[in-house]
N, C-alpha and C positions, 0 to 999 in steps of 0.2 A: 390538758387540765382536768380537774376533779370535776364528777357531772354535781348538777346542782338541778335545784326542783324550780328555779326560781334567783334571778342573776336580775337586781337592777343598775342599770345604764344611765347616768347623767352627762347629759351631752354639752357640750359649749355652746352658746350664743350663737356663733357661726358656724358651719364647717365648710372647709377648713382653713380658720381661720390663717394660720402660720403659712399657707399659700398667697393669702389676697392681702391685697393692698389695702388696709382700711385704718383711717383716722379716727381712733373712735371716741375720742374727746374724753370729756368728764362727767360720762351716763354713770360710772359709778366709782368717783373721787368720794361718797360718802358712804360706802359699804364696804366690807370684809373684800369683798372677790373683787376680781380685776374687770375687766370690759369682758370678758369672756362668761362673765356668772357663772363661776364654776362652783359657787356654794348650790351642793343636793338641797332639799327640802328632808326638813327633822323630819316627817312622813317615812323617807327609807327605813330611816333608825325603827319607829314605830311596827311599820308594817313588817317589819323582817324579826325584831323581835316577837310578834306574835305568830306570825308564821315557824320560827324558830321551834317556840312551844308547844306550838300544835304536831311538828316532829318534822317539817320539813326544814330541807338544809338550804340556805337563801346565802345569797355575795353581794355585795353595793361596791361597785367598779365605776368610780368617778375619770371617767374620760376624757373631761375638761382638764383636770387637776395632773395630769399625766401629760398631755400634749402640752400642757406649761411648763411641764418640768421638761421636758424632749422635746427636740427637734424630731430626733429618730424614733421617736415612738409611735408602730406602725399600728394604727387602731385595726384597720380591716385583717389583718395577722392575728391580733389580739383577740378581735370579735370570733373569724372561723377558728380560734381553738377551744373556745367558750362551748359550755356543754349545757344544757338545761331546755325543759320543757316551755318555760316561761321567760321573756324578756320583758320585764317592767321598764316603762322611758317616764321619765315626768316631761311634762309641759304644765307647771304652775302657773310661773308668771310669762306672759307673751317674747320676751327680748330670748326664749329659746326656741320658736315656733322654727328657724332655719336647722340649727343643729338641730333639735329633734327627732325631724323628720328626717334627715339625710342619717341617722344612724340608724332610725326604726329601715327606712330602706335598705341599709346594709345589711342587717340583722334579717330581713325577710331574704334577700339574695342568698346568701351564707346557710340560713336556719330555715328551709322554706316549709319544716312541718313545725317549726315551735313558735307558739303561741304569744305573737308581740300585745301588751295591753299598757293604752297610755293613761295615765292620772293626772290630776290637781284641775286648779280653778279653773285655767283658760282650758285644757282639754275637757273639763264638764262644760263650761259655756260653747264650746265650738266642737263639742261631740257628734253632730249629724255631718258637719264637715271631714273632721278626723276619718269617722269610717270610709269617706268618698275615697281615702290614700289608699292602693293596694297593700302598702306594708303595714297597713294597720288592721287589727282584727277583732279588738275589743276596748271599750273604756271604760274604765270606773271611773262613775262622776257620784260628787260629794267633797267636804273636806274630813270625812269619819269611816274609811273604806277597811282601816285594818281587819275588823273581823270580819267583813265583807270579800278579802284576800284569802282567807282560810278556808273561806265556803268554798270561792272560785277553785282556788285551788285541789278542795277535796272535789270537786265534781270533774276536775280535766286531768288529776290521775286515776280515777275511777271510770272515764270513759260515760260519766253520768249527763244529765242535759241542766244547761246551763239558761232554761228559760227562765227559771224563777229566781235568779241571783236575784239581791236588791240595787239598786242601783246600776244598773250594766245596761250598756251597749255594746251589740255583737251583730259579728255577722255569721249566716248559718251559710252548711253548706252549698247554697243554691247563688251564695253573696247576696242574700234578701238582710237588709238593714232589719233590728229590735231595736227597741228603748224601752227598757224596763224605766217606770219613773224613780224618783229618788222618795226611797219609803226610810230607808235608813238616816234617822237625825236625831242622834241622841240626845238628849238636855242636861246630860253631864259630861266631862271630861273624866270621869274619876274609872274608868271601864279600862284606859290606854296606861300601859308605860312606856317609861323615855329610859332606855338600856344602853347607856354608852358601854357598859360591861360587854355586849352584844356586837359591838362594833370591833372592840378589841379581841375578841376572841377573835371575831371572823379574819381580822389584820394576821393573828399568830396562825391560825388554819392554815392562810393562803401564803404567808409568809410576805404579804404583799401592805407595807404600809400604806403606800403612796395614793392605790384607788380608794382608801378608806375613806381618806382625808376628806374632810368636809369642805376645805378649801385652799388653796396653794400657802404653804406657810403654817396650817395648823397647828404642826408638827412642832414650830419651832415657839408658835404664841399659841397656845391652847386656849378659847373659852367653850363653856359650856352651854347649851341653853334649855330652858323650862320652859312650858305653857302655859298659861294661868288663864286661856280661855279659848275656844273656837268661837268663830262668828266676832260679832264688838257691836258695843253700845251705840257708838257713834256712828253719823251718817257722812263722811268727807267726800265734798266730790268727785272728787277723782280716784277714787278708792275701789279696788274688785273685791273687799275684805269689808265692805262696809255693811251696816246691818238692812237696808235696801238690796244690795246687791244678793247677800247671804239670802232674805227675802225672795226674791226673785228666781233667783237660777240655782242655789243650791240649797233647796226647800228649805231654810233654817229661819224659823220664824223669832226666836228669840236666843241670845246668846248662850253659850254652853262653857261653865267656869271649871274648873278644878278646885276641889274641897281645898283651902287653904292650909289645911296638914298635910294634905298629902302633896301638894305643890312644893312644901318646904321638906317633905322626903325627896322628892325628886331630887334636887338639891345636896340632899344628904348621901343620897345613891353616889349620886358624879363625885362628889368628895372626897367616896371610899377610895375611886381613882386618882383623880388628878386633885391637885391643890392651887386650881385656875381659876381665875376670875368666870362666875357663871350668869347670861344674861336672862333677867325676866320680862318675857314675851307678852306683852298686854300689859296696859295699867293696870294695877294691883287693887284699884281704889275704883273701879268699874263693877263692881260687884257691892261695891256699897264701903265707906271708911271701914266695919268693922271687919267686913273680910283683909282686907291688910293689914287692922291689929292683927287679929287669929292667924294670918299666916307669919308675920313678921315675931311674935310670943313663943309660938311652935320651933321656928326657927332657931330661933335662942335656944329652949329648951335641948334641941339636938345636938347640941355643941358644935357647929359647923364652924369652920374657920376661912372658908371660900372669899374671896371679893364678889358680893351682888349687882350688879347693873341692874336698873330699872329706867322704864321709858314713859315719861308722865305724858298723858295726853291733854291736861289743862294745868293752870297753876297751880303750884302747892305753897306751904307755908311752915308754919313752927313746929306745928302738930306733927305732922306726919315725918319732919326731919327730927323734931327730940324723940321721936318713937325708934326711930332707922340711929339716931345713937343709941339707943342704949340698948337695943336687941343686937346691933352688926357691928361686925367689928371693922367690916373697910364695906365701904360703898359709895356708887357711884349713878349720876342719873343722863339720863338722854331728853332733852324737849325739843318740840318742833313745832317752835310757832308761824315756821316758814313765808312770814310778812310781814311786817312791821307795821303795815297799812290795817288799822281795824273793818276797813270796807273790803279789802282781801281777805282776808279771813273768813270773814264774813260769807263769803262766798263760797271760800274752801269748808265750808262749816264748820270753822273754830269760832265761837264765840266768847270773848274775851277782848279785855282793854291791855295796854299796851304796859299802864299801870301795875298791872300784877301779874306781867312776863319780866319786872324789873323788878318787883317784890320777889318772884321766885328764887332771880338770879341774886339777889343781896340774903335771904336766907340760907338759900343752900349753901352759900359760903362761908353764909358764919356758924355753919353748922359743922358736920367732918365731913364731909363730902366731898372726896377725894378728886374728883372729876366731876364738869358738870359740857356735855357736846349741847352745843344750838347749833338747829339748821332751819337755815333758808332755805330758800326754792325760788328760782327765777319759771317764765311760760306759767303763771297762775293764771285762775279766771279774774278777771278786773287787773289784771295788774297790766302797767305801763311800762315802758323802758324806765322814766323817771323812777317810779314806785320804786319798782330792783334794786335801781341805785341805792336808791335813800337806806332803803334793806339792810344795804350793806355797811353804810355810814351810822346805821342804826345801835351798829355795835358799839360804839364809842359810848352812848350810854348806857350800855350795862358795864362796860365796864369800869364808867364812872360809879355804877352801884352796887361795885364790888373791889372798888379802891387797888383796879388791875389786878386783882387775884387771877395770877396765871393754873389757874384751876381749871376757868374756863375756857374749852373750846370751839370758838365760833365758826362753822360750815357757812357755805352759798354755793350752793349748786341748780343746774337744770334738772327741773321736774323731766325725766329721759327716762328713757324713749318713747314710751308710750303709756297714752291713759288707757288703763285700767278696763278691762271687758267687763261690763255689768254694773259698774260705776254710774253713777248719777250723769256725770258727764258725758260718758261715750253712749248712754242708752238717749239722754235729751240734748246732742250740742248745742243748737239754736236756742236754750235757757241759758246757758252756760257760756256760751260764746267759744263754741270750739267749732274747728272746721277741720277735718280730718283728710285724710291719705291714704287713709286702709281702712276697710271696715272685716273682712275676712280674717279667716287665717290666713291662707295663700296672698294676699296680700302684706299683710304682715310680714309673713316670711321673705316676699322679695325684697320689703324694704330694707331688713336687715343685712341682704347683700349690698347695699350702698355704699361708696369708697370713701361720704364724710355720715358723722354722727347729725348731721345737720341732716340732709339729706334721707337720715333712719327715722327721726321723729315725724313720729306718725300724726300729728297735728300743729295747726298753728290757733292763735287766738283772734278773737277782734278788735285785741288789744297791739297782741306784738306776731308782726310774721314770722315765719322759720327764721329766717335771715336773720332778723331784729333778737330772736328768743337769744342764737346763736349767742350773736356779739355781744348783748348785756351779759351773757352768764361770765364770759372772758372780764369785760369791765368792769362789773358788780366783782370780781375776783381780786382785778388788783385795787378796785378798793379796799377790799376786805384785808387786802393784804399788806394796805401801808398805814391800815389800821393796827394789824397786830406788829406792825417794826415798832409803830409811834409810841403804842402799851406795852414795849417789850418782851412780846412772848415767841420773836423770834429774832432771829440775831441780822445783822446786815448781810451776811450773807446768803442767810436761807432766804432773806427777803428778795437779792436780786438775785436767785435762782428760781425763786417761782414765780417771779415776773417776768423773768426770763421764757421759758416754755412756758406761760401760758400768752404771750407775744406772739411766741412761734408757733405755739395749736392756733390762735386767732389769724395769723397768718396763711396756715395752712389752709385753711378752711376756704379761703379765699383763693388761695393757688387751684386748689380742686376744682373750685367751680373756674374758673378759669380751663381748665385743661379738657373738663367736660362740654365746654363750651367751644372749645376750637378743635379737640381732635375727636375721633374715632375709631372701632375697630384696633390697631395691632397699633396703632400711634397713641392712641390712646392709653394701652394697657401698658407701655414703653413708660411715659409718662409719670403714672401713679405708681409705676413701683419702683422709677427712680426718686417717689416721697419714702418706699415703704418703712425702711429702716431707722427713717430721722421719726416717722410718724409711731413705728414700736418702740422707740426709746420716751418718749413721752408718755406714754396709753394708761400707764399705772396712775400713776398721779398726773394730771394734767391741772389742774386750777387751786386744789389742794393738793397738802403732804400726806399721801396715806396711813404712812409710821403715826400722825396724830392721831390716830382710829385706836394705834395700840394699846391696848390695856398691859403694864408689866408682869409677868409672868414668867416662870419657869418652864421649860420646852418640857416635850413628853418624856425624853430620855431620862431629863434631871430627875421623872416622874416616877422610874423603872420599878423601884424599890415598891412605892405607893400603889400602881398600877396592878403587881403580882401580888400584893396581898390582898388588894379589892376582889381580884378575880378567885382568890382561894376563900376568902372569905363572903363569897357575896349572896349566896346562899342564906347564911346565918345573919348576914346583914337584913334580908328580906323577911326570915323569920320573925327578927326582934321589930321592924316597922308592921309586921300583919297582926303580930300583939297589940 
């Protein structure tokens, strides 16, 4: 293969998963990626476009996203023909603390003179441990490291010393640990671009679609996504994104917005490619209402013709949906009041009455608002098995105050697999009522080799044990789910097929411990992977339908046309937004 300056590595959840026997329930029935989290972090995108500029030649090789697609797909093959001085691994969020490290290990066997360096949240939170890995050798910590990549980089092809990076941890040659503190924290976003352009090229370079993919399926549903802020407003408990956590461990004392024009260029960028639904990352109304006029006016003005997704983090109303008609031409919103209970919430730091979580749901719809997803969340702090329930049952009135508008989408899922490092909760349990299973990395990491999702979640409440968290998610499920036959937003069929396997996941669950309970050793391992096959046909969707996630869309091929002129023109595109 072609050498490279710099080749980042997104690994799966587990490895290797497509060997072990594991039941991994419905940790992620309400995201893009399947139980493996094979969606990268937008960061690749980011950090490899500006590396790009600066003149080195960078590859984002999603190794999840491949091992889904193949059986045969031999990654240690794949790894030793990889060329580059640098191997970038994220470890953002914790559920890849297993696969991470088992690749950054292979990557050091295979590569033993190029330089592995891991990023995102939990690798800057659990940075002094990371370095303890032999196969690790450096961390950028922070969530604003791209021009911090370019430095690194110019000083490890120059052979220069890398004591004064900002942000890094390394180890020198004696294996004596540094920590440079985290000096790098911008107070704007407006410094970074989002270069889907960047991605495609590198796709046509290597001739390789499939590692680009941000997630299994991209290909065939394309969205896009913007940033419209680092850091957040809000404080949620269970949140490593929250503005205490950002506070604490990734020096960021106040949040960091994108100028609301240049957010709706972002926008405009991806457009010149694909004509897909693109999601906006952050409330848009955390910066203050008139920053959402200004970017939503801007908008308009560009003539974009995209589907926008937005994710409101409290209620909205008239205003801000007659503003979203008459600038967009299709849009669509995400809420997550994830309780029904106002004393949960409460807890989770939403505060709001339950009153204008049913005003938002009766406006939005009589507005154009083409979709509107609610999620719940079962395993909250204060929350009861009853509470969940009720959760779920909750739905019936919204959709009496939206007179069954199958527009909306109602989620319940388990808060999975783990709270959050640097979260309110995992820094104070005993206020919050968590009692945990792992507080390390290496803990973490073994949990995720566990054969149920039960068994992975790293905490239980003083409300509800593992066990309990477990089966309310199943039951709160076929509530939920003989809620939406009764509203008809699904047909008698799909309704006893997703009652159906989530029966059998709730069953399984119980076989498991059952089997970890009477056998052992080679009886054991007999066992669980005479589940293993009935347990991978379930993993995609297990309590919900994933397909309901979909936004409709044209695949990237139908895109080809759009795609090649983006890239021939994208120069001149940049031109006319630097005016």
């Amino acid at each position: 293969m072609a050498h490279e300056d710099i080749i980042f590595l997104h690994a799966p959840s587990v490895y290797d998963f497509r060997k072990k026997p594991i039941l991994y329930g419905p940790v992620s029935d309400v995201v893009p990626s399947s139980p493996i989290f094979e969606m990268y972090p937008l960061g690749f995108m980011t950090m490899s476009a500006h590396l790009e500029r600066a003149g080195y030649r960078t590859r984002i090789m999603n190794l999840a996203v491949r091992m889904l697609y193949s059986n045969r797909f031999d990654v240690e093959r794949t790894i030793a023909r990889l060329d580059a001085e640098v191997f970038g691994i994220d470890l953002h969020w914790l559920p890849h603390a297993h696969g991470a490290i088992e690749v950054a290990r292979m990557v050091k066997r295979l590569h033993p003179e190029s330089k592995v360096v891991f990023g995102g949240f939990s690798s800057t939170y659990f940075h002094r441990e990371l370095l303890g890995y032999d196969c690790v050798d450096m961390v950028m910590k922070g969530d604003s490291t791209e021009p911090l990549m370019v430095d690194l980089m110019d000083r490890l092809s120059s052979g220069g010393d890398v004591v004064d990076v900002q942000n890094l941890s390394w180890k020198d040659s004696d294996g004596r640990h540094h920590h440079n503190p985290i000096t790098f924290v911008p107070d704007s976003m407006d410094y970074m671009d989002i270069d889907y352009g960047q991605m495609i090229r590198s796709t046509i370079r290597h001739l390789d679609i499939r590692s680009a993919l941000p997630w299994k399926g991209w290909d065939r549903l394309p969205l896009g996504s913007v940033f419209s802020v680092k850091g957040c407003t809000l404080n949620c408990t269970e949140c490593g994104g929250s503005c205490s956590a950002g506070r604490n461990f990734l020096g960021r004392q106040r949040a960091a917005f994108r100028t609301p024009e240049m957010l709706a260029e972002d926008v405009y960028v991806f457009s010149q490619y694909l004509k897909s639904p693109v999601f906006v990352i952050g409330d848009i109304r955390q910066a203050g209402d008139q920053y959402a006029e200004r970017f939503l006016r801007h908008y308009r003005e560009l003539g974009c013709d995209n589907h926008l997704a937005f994710e409101i983090f409290k209620p909205a109303g008239d205003e801000l949906f007659e503003l979203m008609d008459h600038c967009l031409g299709e849009w669509s919103l995400e809420f997550s009041p994830e309780s029904h209970d106002p004393e949960v919430r409460r807890m989770t730091g939403k505060r709001f009455d339950n009153r204008s979580i049913v005003s938002t749901v009766e406006r939005a719809m009589a507005h154009q608002c083409q979709r509107l997803d609610m999620f719940f969340m079962t395993g909250l702090p204060g929350q009861t098995r009853d509470s969940a329930l009720d959760t779920a049952r909750f739905v019936d009135q919204l959709y009496d105050a939206c007179d069954d508008d199958l527009r909306m989408f109602p989620f319940i899922a388990p808060f999975a697999p783990f709270v959050d490092p640097g979260s309110r909760a995992f820094e104070d349990p005993d206020r919050w009522g968590y009692r945990f299973f792992a507080r390390t990395l290496e803990e973490h990491r073994r949990l995720l080799d566990s054969p149920s999702w039960k068994n992975v979640l790293s905490y239980e409440t003083r409300w509800m044990s593992r066990e309990e968290i477990a089966d309310t998610s199943y039951d709160a499920a076929l509530i939920l789910n003989q809620v939406l036959l009764d509203r008809g937003q699904v047909t008698r069929d799909e309704f006893e097929g997703r009652s159906r396997r989530t029966e059998v996941a709730k069953k399984m669950v119980h076989d498991i411990d059952d089997i970890l309970a009477r056998f052992e050793g080679e009886e054991r391992e007999r066992a669980l992977f005479a589940l293993k096959d009935e347990a991978q046909a379930i993993m995609t969707s297990t309590i919900c339908e994933k397909r309901d996630l979909d936004w409709m869309t044209s695949g990237i091929w139908a895109n080809g046309p759009r795609v090649m002129r983006g890239i021939l023109t994208s120069k001149r595109v940049r031109r006319r937004l630097d005016r």
